[in-house]
Each structure stands twice: as C-alpha cells, then as structure tokens.
N, C-alpha and C positions, 0 to 999 in steps of 0.2 A: 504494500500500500504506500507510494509515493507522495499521500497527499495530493491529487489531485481525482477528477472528477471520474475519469474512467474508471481507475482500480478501487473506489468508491463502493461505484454502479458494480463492479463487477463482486463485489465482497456483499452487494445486499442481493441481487442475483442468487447468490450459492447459499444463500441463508433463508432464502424462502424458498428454494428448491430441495432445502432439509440436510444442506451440507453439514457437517459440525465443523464450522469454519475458524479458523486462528490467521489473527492478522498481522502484519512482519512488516516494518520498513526498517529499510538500510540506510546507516550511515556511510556515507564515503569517505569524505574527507573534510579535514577541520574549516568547521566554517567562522574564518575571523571575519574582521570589517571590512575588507574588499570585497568579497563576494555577497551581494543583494540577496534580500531577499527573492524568489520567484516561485511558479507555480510546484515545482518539485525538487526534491534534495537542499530544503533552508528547514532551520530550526522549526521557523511558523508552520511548514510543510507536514513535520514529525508531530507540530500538536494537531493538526488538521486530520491527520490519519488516526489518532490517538481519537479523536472529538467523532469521529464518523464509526469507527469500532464499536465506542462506549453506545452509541446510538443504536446498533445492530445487534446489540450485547454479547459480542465476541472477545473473545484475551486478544493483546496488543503486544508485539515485542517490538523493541529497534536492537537493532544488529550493528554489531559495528565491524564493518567492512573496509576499513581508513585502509589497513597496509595491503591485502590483495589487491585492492581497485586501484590501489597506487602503483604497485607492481604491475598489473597485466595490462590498467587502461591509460593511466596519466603519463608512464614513464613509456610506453610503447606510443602514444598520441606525439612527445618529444621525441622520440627517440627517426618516427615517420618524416616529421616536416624536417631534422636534420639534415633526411637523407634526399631531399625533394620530392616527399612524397605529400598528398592529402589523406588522412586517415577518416575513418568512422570512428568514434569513440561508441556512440549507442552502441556499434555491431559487438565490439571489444565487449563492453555492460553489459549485453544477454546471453554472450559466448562465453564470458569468464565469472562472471560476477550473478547478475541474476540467477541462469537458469544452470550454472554451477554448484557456485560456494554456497547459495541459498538452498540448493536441492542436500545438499549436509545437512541443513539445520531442521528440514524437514523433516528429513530420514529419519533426526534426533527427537523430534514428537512424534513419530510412528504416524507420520501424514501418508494418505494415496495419492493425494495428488499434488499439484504447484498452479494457482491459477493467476493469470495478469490481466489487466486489462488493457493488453495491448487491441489493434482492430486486425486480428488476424483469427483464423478458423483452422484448432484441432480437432479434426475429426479421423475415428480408428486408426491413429497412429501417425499420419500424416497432415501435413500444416497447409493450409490454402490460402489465398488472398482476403480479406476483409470485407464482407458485403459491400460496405461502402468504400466504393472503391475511391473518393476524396481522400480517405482517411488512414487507408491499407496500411501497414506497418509490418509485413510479411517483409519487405525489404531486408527489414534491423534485426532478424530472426535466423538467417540461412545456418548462421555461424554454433546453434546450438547442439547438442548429440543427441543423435535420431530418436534415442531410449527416453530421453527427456519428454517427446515430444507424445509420446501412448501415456504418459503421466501426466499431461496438459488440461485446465483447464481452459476456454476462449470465451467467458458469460457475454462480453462486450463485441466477439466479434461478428456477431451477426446486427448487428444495431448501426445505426448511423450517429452520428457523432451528438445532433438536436434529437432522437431519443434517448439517449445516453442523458443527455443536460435535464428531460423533461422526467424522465422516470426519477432522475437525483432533486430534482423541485419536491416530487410529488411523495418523497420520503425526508425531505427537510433536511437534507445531507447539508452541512456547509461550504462542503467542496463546488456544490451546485451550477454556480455562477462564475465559479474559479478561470481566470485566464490559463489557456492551454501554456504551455514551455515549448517554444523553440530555439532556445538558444543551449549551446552545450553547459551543463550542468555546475563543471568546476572551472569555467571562464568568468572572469569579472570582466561587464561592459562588453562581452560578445568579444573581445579584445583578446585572442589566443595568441600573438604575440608577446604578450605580457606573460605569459605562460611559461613560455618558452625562457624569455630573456630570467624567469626564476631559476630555470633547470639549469643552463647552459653559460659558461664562461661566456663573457662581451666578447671576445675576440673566436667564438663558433662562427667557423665558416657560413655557417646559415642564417647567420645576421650582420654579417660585417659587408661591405658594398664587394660589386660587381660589376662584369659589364654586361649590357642590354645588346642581344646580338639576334638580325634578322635571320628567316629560316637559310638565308645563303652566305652567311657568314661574316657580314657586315656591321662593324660596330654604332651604334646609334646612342648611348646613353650607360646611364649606369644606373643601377639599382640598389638599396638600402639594403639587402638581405633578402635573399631566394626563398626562405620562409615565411615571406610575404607574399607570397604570390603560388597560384596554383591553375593547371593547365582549364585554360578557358578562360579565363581574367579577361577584364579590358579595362578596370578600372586602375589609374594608376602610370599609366602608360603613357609613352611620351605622344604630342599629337602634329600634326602639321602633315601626315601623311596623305595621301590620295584615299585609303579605305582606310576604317578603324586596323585598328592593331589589337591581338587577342596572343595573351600565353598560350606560346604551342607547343613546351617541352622546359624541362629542368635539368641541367646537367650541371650536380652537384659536385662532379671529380673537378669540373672547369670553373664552378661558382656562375654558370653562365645563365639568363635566362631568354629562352629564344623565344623572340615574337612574328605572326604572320598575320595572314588575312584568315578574315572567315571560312576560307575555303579550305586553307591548309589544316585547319581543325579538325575537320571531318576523318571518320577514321573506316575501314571496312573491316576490320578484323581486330582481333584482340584476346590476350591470353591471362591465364587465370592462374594464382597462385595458391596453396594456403588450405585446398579445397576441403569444404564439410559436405555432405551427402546424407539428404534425408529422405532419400528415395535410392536404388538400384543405378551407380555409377552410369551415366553418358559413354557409350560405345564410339569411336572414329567412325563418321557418315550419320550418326543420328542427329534427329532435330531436334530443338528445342525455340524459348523466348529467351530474350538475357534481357535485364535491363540492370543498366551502369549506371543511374545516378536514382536518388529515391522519388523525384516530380519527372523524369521522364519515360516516355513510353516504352515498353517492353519492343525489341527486335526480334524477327524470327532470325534464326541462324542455324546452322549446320556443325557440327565438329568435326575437324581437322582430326585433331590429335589430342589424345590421351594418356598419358606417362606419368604413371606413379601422382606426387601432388603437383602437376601441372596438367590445364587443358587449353587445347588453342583452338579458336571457332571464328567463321568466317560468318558476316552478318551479310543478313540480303539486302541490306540499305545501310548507306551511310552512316555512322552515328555520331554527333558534335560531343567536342572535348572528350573524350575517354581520360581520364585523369589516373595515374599509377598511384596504387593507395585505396581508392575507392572500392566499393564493394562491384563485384559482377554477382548477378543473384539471375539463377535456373529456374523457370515454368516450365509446365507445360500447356497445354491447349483448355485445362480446364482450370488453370489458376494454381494449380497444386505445384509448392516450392519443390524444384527437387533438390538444390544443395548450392552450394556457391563458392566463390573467393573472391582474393584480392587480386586485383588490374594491375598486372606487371608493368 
C-alpha cells in the first residue's frame, strides 16, 4: 500500500471479496528535507496507507526496505546514466524490491498471495495488459519471476482509472482525490541530476563537459555532462540549424554526444538484454509486439536471434528514439506480456 488511491481500491476490493487481507508499505529510503512530499513513498504517504487500512480494519506494517532499494535500484539508476544509458527505476522497484524482497515478508505471515494495484491483469498464471489501456502498467512488470506472477493478485486491473477514484469516494478512503505520482520517487524537483552529482565524484566523466558532435563527425558545441541528456532529446541543444536537432547516440568511452535530425532517430531493429520470460522463450523467426518506451505504441516484429540472455528483432516499422537502458517489453496479439529486457 503506497498511499495512494489504487492500492487503496485494490486492498478494499480483497476485503469485500473475503480476502483476510494484511497491509504493507515500504520504506525506501531516508526521507530528509529535499525530497517533497508526493502522492507515494513520503512520510504523509505511510500515514495515508496507515488511515485507509484502519478504515478497512486490516493490520498495517511498513517495511523498511532503505539498503536493498538502494542497492538494486538507486545505485544501478547511477550506476546507468554513468554509463550513457536511460534506466527505469519503476522496472528495477517491481523486479527487485516489490514483487521480490516483499514476496519474503509474505512468505513470513504465511500469505497466498501478493496483491498491487498496479493497472495490469493476473490471470492463471500469466500477466496481461490493463483494461484501460490509458493506464496499463504491464510495461513496469516484464522484469518480475514468472512464479511471482500465479501468486498475483490484479483487484485494480480490470477498472479504469475514474472507477478506481469513484469506488474510493464511495468508501471514504482519503486516498480518494489523491494526485497520481509521476515523477521518480527518490528524485527531489524531478531533478535526477542532482542524484547523481550525490553519488558520483564532480570530476565523473558523466558530468564534466564534452563535445556536441553531428551524426558525421562534426564538432558543433559542447555539452555540461552526457548524463544530461538521453537519446531522443531536443531540449537543450544548440539551435540555428536548418531542422531541429535531437540526441541520436551517447558514446561514453569518447564523453561525446551525437546529434541529428528527426530522421536519423528512427531505428528498424533493436536488441534486448537482461531478459525475464513470463511466458515460453521467443524462438528465431517468431513474432511478437515490443514496445520501447511506456506512452508508445506496441510494434509488431519478428526475431532474428536468440542467445542465451540476448535477443535481436527486426520491427516492421520504424520506431523513434530506441534509447539503450530503457525497457523492450514482449506481447502478444492478445495483450499477454511475454517477458522483456533492456535496449542495448
């Protein structure tokens, strides 16, 4: 229970359904005065989940989760943009931390299941898209272990997001009205540089300047630190060009970052690292959807190739920015996740 309005809805849900429900939020990490309050993971958050429990008449625990979440997600989140990559942190939180360290503590009250209110659908075993599809969150999920997922409960993902809010009015939840969270969780001001400049010596190549170089090798500018920037960008860049100019590559050994036109962004193929499988591995010559970023559309595509934890697929259309770091996340034709990675 995050303290927000979903995992709310999805804990009165299991309680009228005759679950014998127990309710859990996690601490991550220390929250001093730079980090705001917001809809989830703040103090006010932990009493919100606390306040919506007592309502429900379920037990309450918070967990304190500070040094694995720092471990698998804060210092792997630094450890990415070092290298020029853009990470997921959510994917890191439901792969290591949620549907993980928290499936321990479960174990430890003799629970059958683990339920979130994420907008995604477990059903027999396997995980599918979110009814509402505005809201899907199958994305942030590829990265969990398959066994996790026959233990899953989904009470939220068959709902759309306004009966989520309407059903939590009509139970007095105070979560009710709660603004959703989209910004990453242990960033103050959305400002993940600042993050960074805590972890990392001033003099990390991934913040110290550079030069701004076209996709044909041409110098143009120089840049504050390649950890600012992430492929697809256009803010930030120098102007006076004929077309905009968009990040179309990082090359961290050189501190370089190379810019082009809209077109040069365009990608037909792309390969996958890291891979989770929550379905029967992808053979070379089978199809699938992939979709590389969490608001764009699914691609169909084909696989190439399959080697141990790498897979390489060929998309039938183009696809803007493929960003290395980011998740590649597996459908099939009915919405069912089959497994994923990261974008070499």
């Amino acid at each position: 229970m995050s303290g927000g309005v979903d995992s709310s809805v999805a804990a009165a849900a299991l309680v009228e359904q005759g679950y014998d429900v127990v309710g859990a939020t996690m601490k991550l990490f220390c929250y001093g005065d730079n980090v705001p309050d917001r809809p989830c993971c703040s103090l006010d958050s932990i009493n919100d989940a606390r306040d919506v429990a007592a309502r429900l008449g379920i037990p309450h625990y918070v967990l304190n989760f500070e040094d694995r979440f720092s471990l698998n997600v804060i210092q792997n989140f630094v450890a990415e943009y070092s290298r020029g990559r853009t990470p997921i942190p959510c994917v890191r939180c439901n792969s290591f931390t949620k549907f993980r360290d928290l499936l321990a503590h479960a174990d430890a009250l003799d629970c059958d299941h683990i339920a979130t209110g994420h907008y995604a659908v477990a059903r027999e075993g396997a995980l599918y898209r979110g009814a509402d599809r505005n809201k899907d969150q199958s994305y942030f999920l590829w990265g969990i272990d398959r066994a996790v997922v026959a233990r899953m409960l989904t009470p939220v993902g068959s709902l759309s997001k306004a009966d989520t809010r309407r059903w939590a009015r009509e139970l007095g939840l105070v979560t009710a009205d709660k603004p959703e969270s989209v910004e990453i969780c242990f960033v103050p001001d959305d400002d993940y540089v600042a993050v960074l400049e805590q972890h990392l010596p001033a003099d990390a190549p991934a913040l110290v300047p550079g030069p701004l170089v076209t996709t044909g090798g041409q110098v143009i500018g120089q840049h504050q630190g390649f950890a600012r920037y992430t492929v697809g960008q256009r803010k930030g860049l120098p102007g006076g060009a004929s077309d905009p100019l968009y990040v179309i590559a990082i090359r961290p050994e050189r501190r370089e970052v190379v810019v082009g036109s809209a077109a040069e962004l365009e990608g037909g193929s792309l390969r996958l690292e890291e891979l989770n499988w929550l379905a029967e591995p992808l053979a070379t010559g089978e199809s699938c959807e992939v979709q590389i970023r969490y608001r764009s559309r699914p691609v169909p595509a084909v696989v190439t190739a399959h080697q141990g934890d790498s897979l390489e697929l060929i998309l039938s259309s183009p696809a803007r920015a493929i960003a290395p770091g980011q998740s590649g996340v597996l459908y099939d034709a009915t919405g069912r996740v089959l497994g994923g990675g990261v974008i070499a």
